[in-house]
matplotlib code that plots the C-alpha trace (Angstrom):
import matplotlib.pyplot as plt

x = [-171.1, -168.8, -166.1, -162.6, -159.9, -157.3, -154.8, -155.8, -155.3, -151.9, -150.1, -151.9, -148.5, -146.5, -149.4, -148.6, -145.0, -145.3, -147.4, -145.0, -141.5, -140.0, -141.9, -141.1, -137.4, -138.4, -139.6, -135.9, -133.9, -135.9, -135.6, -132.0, -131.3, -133.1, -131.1, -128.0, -128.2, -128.9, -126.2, -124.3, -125.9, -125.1, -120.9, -120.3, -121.8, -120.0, -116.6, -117.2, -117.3, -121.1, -123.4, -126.3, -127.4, -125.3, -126.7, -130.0, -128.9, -126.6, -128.2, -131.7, -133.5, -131.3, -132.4, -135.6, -136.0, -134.9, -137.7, -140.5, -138.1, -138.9, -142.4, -143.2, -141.5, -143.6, -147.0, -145.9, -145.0, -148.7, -150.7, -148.6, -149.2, -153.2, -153.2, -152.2, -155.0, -157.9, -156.9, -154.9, -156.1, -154.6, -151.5, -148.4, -149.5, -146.2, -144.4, -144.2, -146.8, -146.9, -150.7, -154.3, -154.8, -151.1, -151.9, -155.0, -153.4, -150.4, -153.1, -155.6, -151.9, -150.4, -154.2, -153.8, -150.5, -151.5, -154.6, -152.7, -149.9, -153.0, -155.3, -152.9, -153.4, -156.6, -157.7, -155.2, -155.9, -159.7, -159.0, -156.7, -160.0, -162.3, -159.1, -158.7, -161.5, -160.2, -156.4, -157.8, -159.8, -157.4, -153.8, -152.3, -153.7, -152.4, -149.7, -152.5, -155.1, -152.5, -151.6, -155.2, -155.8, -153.0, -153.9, -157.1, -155.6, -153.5, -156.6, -158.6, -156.1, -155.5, -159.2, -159.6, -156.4, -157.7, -161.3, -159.4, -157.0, -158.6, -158.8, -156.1, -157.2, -161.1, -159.8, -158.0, -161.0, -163.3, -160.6, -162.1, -162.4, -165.5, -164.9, -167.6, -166.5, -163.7, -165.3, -168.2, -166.5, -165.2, -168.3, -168.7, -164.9, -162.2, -161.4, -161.4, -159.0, -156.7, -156.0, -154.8, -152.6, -151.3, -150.5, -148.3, -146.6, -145.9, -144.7, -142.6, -141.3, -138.2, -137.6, -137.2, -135.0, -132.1, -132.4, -131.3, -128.7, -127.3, -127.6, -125.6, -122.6, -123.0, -123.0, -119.8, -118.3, -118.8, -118.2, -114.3, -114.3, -114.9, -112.9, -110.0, -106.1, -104.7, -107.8, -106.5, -107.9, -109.2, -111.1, -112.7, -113.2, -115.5, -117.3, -118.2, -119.2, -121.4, -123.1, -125.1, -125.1, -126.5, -128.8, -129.6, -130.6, -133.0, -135.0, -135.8, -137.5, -138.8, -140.6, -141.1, -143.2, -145.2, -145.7, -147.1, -149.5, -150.5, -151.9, -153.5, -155.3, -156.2, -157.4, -159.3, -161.2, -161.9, -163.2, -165.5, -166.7, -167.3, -170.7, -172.0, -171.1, -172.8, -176.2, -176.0, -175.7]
y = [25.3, 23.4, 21.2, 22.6, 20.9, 23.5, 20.8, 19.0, 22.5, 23.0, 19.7, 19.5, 20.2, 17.9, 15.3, 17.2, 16.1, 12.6, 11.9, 13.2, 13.6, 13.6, 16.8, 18.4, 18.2, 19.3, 22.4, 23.4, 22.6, 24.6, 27.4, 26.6, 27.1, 30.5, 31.8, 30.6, 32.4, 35.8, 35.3, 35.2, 38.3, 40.3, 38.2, 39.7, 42.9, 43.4, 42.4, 44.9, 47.7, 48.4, 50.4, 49.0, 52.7, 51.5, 48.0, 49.2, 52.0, 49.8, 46.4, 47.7, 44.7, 42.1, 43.9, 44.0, 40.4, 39.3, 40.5, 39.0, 35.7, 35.6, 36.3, 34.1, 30.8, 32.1, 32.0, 28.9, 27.2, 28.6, 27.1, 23.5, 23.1, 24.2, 21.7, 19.0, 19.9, 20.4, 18.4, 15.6, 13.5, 16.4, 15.0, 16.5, 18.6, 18.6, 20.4, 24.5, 26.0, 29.2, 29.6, 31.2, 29.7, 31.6, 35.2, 35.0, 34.1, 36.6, 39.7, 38.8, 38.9, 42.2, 43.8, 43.1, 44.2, 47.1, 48.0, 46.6, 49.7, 52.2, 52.1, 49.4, 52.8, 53.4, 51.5, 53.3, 56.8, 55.9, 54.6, 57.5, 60.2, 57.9, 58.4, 61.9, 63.0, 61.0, 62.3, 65.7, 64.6, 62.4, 63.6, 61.3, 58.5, 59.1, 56.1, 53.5, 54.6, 54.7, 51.0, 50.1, 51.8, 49.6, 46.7, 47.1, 48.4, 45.0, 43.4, 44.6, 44.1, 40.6, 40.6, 41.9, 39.5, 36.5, 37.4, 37.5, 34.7, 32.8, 35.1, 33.5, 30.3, 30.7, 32.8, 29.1, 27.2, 29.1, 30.0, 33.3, 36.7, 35.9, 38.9, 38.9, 34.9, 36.6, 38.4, 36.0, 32.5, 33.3, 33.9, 32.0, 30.5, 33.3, 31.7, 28.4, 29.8, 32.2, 28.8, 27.0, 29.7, 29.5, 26.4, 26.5, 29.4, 27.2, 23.9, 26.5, 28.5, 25.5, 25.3, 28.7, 29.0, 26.0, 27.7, 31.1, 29.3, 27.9, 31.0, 32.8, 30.3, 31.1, 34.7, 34.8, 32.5, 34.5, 37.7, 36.0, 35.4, 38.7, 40.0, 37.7, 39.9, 38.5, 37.3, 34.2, 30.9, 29.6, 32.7, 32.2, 28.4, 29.4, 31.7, 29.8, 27.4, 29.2, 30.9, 27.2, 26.1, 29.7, 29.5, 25.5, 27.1, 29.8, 27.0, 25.1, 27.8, 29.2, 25.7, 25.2, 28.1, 28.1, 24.5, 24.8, 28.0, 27.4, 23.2, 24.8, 27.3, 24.8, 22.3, 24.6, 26.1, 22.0, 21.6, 25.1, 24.8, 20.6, 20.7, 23.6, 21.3, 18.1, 20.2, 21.4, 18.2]
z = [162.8, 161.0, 163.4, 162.3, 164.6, 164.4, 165.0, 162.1, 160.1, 161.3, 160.5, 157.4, 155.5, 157.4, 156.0, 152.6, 152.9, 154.0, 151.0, 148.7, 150.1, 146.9, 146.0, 148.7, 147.9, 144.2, 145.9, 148.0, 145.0, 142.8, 145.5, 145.9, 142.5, 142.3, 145.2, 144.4, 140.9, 143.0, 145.2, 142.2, 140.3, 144.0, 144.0, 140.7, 141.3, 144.9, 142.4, 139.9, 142.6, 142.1, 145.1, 145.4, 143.7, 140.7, 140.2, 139.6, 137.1, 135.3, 135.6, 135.9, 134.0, 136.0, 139.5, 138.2, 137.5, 141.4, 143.1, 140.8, 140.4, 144.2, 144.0, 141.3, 143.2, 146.4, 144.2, 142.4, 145.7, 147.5, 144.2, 144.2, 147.8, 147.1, 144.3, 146.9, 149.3, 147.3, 144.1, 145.2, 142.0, 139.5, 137.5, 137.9, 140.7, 141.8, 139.7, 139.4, 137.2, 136.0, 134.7, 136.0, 139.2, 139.9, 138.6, 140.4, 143.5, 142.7, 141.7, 144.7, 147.3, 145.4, 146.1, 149.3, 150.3, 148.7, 150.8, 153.8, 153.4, 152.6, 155.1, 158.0, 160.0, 159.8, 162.9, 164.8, 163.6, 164.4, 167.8, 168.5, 167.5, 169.9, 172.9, 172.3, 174.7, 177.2, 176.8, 178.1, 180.4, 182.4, 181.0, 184.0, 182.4, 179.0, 178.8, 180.2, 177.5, 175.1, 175.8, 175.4, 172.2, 171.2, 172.2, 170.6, 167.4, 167.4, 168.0, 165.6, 162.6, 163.7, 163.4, 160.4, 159.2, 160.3, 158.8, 155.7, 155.7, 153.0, 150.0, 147.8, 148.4, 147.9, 144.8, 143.8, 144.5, 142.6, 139.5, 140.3, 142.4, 144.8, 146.4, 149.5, 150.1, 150.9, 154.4, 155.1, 153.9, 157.3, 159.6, 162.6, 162.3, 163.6, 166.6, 164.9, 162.0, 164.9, 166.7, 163.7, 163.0, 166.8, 166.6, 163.1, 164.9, 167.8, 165.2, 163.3, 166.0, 166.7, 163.1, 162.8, 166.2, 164.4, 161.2, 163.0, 165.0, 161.7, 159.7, 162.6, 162.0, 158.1, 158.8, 161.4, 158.5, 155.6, 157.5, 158.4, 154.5, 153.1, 155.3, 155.0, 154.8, 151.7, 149.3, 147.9, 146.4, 150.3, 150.4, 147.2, 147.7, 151.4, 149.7, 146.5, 149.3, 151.8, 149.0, 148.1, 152.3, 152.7, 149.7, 150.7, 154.4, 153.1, 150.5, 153.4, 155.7, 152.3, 151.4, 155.1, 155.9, 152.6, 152.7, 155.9, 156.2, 152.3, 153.8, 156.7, 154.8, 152.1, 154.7, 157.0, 153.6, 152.9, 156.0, 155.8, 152.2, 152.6, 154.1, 152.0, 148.6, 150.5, 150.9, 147.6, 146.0]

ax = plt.figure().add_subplot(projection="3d")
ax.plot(x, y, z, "-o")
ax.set_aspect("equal")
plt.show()
């Protein structure tokens, strides 16, 4: 079995970012800029007197362009941080790409989500079938067995998650859609792969804790400012600048998270796929 150190895994981006700090910085102000210009878009129409009903009808190909704008820095960001991993040597690799290796990753993630919201509850309907028996035969026991088919329905998905993990970036590596690499790639490694994912929980966990605490000051802030008495030019001088601070604080959890989970998965499918390449050559 290959020896995957699931510490290894989960500071691989922080390695990512002390090779290339500059890069890194590329990445926020990039997403800065992105969310600044749609907390500008919502501004202006908030000051027009627009619903959220009435921005869509009237600025339909605007509000349609936000949510793939979003989607399309997340893919960029996933393939840029791949490209660091697995193809250090590759020019540029720092700078946001729109090309294959992006749709791929982009159609294998919109698949998934997909199947994710079809069948999420299928485990739990099936579980709830297998408990049924037991829910007439031992109606005092109902809320125990219920908390057990939980548990195991929790389980299983996580299973079934983890088993997973490493679609988009097998589908990277292979500038292709190996679709069963996608389940056995896997074999022999979940508890290798759910430990590396523990532990970037655990390393992002107090990053996400200040960013909260900070966003709670914007929020109390920009809550006083909308609803200031008499709007005047203070007003619009705090909100014109929250809206960056706000926008600055969101690009580094953005790049943060990404960075992160997108280096372990990269690393842990380096250390998998490595001595599979070293037979075959």
């Amino acid at each position: 079995m290959t020896l995957l150190s699931p510490i290894d895994a989960a500071t691989e981006g922080l390695r990512v970012a002390r090779r290339e700090p500059s890069a890194v910085l590329y990445w926020i102000a990039v997403w800065v800029v992105a969310l600044v210009g749609i907390a500008v878009v919502i501004a202006a129409l908030n000051a027009a007197g627009l619903s959220s009903l009435g921005s869509v009808r009237r600025f339909g190909p605007l509000a349609a362009v936000t949510v793939p704008m979003l989607l399309a820095l997340w893919v960029m960001n996933t393939a840029t941080v791949y490209r660091a991993v697995l193809r250090p040597g590759e020019h540029g690799w720092h700078l946001f790409k729109l090309g294959g290796d992006e749709a791929r990753i982009a159609l294998v993630s919109a698949v998934g989500t997909v199947l994710l919201v079809v069948f999420g509850g299928v485990p739990a309907y099936l579980l709830l079938v297998l408990f049924n028996p037991l829910f007439v035969a031992a109606p005092g026991l109902r809320w125990v067995i219920a908390f057990a088919g939980a548990l195991l329905t929790v389980a299983l998905e996580i299973w079934i998650a983890v088993r997973l993990s490493l679609a988009t970036v097998e589908t990277f590596a292979a500038k292709a859609f190996p679709l069963p690499a996608y389940w056995t790639l896997t074999r022999g490694h979940f508890w290798q792969l759910f430990a590396s994912y523990f532990l970037l929980a655990c390393l992002l966990a107090p990053v996400l804790l200040a960013l909260s605490i900070f966003g709670v000051g914007l929020g109390e802030a920009t809550d006083v400012a909308l609803h200031w008495r008499n709007p005047n030019l203070l007003q619009r001088a705090l909100l014109f600048a929250l809206a960056p601070v706000t926008a600055l604080l969101f690009a580094v959890w953005n790049v943060a998270f990404w960075t992160m989970f997108a280096a372990c998965q990269a690393h842990i499918y380096r250390v998998i796929v490595s001595p599979t390449r070293a037979e075959a050559a």
